[in-house]
N, C-alpha and C positions, 0 to 999 in steps of 0.2 A: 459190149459196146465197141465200135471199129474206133479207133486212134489215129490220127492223121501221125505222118513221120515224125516231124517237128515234138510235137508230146509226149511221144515215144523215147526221142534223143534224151530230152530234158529228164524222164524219169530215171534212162539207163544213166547218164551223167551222174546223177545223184547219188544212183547206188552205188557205181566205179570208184567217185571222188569219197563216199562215206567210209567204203573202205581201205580209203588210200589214208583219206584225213580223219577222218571220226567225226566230227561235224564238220556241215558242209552249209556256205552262206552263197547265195545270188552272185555275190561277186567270184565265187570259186568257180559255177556254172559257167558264166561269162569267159572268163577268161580259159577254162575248158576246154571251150567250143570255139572261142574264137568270134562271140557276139557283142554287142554294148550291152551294157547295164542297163539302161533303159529296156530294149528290149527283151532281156532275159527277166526285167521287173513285170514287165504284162506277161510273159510268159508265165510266171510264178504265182502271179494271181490267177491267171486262168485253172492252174492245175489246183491251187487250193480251194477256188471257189467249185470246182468238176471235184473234191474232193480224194483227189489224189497228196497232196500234200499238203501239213500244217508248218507254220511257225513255233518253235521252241520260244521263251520269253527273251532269248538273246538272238534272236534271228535266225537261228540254223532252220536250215529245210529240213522236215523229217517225211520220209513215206509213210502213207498211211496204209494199211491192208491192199486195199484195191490197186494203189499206186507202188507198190513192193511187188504184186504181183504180175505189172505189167514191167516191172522194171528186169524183173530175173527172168521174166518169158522171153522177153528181147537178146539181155544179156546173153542166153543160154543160146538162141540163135545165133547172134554173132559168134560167138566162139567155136560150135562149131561150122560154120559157115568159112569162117576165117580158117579154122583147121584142114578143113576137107578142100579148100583153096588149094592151100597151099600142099597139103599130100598130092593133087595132080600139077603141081611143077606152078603155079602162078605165083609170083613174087610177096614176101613176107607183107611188104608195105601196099601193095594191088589188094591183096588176099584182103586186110582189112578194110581198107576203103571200100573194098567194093560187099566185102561181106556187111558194111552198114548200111549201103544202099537196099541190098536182098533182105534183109533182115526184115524189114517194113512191109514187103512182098507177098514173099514165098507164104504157099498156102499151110494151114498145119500137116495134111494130107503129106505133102512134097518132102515137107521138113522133118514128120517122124517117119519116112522112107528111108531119105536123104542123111538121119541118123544112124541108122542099122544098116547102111548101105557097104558091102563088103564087094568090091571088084574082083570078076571072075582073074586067077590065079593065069601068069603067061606060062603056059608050059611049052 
């Protein structure tokens, strides 16, 4: 199933914040990302009713399988995105912004290339 960016954010947030925080509620997303609460509340219902995420009996967000899986696919894009940024000279703070944007993008083709991609050596 294709993921608009937006859903995508919200899963990768979750998993960043879970393992910053250990649980992670609506209001940590929010403020996160830098959304209202209200907003990040349809958001949360959308991904739990798409079954990416449940509610714990105290509120916390958990991922569920499908939604862990889109969370660390994303994840693992950015990082090396943001990485390989920055190995060709683009700025620490460019390197990640902009590797959030590619991340929703780049195809898997480009991106397991793009991983094992070694630059010919200047001699």
């Amino acid at each position: 199933m294709k993921m608009q960016e937006s859903p995508e954010d919200y899963l990768e947030t979750i998993l960043v914040l879970s393992k910053e925080l250990g649980n992670v509620r609506s209001i940590d997303v929010a403020n996160h990302l830098g959304y209202s609460k209200p907003s990040i509340s349809v958001a949360m219902k959308r991904l739990r009713e798409n079954g990416y995420i449940t509610l714990d009996d105290n509120g916390h967000l958990l991922l569920t399988g499908s939604g862990l899986a889109i969370a660390l696919k994303i994840y693992e894009k950015h990082q090396v995105l943001t990485q390989f940024l920055i190995s060709i000279g683009v700025s620490e703070e460019t390197a990640k912004k902009d590797a959030c944007r590619m991340e929703h993008v780049i195809s898997d083709e480009s991106f397991e290339k793009l991983k094992t991609f070694s630059p010919p050596s200047k001699n």
